[in-house]
LOKOL-759056 format. One record per residue (C-alpha): x, y, z. Coordinates in nm, 4 decimals. Last residue first. Layout:
<recs>
       c1       c2       c3
        X        Y        Z
...
</recs>
This chain:
<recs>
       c1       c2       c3
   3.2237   4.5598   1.1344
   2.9528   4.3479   1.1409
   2.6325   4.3954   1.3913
   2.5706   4.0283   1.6110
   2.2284   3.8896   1.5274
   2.0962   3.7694   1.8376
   1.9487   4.1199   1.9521
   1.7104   4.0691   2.3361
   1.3578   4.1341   2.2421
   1.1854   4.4356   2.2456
   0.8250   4.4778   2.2030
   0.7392   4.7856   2.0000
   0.5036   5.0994   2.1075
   0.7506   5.3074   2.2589
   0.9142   5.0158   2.4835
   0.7813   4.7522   2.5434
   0.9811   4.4086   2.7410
   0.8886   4.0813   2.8612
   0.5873   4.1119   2.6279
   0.2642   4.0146   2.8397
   0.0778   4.2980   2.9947
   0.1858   4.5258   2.7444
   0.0127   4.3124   2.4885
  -0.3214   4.3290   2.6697
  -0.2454   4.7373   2.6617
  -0.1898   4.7207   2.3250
  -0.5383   4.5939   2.2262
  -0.5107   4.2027   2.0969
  -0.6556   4.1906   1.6962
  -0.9966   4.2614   1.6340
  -1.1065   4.0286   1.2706
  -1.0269   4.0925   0.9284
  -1.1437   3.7852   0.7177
  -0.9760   3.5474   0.4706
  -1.2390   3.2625   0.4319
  -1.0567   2.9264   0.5079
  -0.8503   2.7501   0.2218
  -0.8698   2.3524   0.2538
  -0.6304   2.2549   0.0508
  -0.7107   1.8858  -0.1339
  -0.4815   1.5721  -0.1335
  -0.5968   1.2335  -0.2764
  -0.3505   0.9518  -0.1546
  -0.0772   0.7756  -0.3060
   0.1128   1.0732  -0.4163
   0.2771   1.1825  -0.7529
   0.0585   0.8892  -0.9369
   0.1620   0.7642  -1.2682
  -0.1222   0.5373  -1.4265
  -0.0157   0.1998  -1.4499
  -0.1577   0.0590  -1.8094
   0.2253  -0.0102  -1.9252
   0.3674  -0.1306  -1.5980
   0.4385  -0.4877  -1.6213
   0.6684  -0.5770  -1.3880
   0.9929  -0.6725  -1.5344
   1.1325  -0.3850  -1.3834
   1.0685  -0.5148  -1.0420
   1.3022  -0.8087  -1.1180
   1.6049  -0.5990  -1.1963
   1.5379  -0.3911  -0.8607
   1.5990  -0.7004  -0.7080
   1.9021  -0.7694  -0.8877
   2.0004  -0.4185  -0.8034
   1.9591  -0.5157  -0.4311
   2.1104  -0.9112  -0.4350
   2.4394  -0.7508  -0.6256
   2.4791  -0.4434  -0.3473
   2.4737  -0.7110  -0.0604
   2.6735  -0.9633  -0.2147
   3.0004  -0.6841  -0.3394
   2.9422  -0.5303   0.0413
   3.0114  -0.8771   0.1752
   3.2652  -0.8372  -0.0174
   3.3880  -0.5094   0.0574
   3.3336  -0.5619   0.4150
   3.5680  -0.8992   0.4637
   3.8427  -0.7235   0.2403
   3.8582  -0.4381   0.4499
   3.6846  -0.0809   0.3896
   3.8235   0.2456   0.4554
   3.5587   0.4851   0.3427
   3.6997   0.8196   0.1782
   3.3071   0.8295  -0.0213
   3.5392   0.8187  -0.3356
   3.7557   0.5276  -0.2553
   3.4454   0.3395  -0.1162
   3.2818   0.3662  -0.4601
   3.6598   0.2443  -0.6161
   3.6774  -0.0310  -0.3630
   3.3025  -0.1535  -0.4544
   3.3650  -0.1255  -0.8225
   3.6683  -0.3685  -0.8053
   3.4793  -0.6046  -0.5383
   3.2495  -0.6954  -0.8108
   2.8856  -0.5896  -0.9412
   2.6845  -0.8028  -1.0978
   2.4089  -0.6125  -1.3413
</recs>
């Protein structure tokens, strides 16, 4: 596929790019040497490629879900900036709408 300086102008058209004469065709030679890259990849041949989502095995590693003691409210008093009937308070920074 060649592309020309027509194509270029209307692509920069819709992205609202002002482009000069100088960048569209350079543009025009940059654009043409990618897709007839891409051209030449196709060619590959791909028919006993096995499609892969990601190039290297990936596994979860789930740990054992078990209750364990949490911090005692005192040890939590010691360190929230603020408590106040059994909550720590934090400063609001969602404004209310009215």
């Amino acid at each position: 596929m060649k592309l020309d300086e027509k194509l270029i102008s209307r692509v920069a058209n819709l992205a609202r790019l002002e482009l000069t004469d100088e960048e569209k065709q350079e543009f025009t030679k940059q654009l043409s040497d990618i897709i007839e890259y891409v051209e030449k990849i196709n060619e590959m041949p791909t028919g006993d490629v096995i499609p892969a989502d990601h190039i290297v095995d990936l596994k979860n590693v789930f740990r054992e879900d078990r209750a364990s003691a949490s911090l005692d409210r005192s040890e939590i008093e010691k360190i929230a900036p603020k408590f106040e009937m059994g909550h720590i308070v934090v400063p609001r920074i969602i404004e209310s709408i009215e």
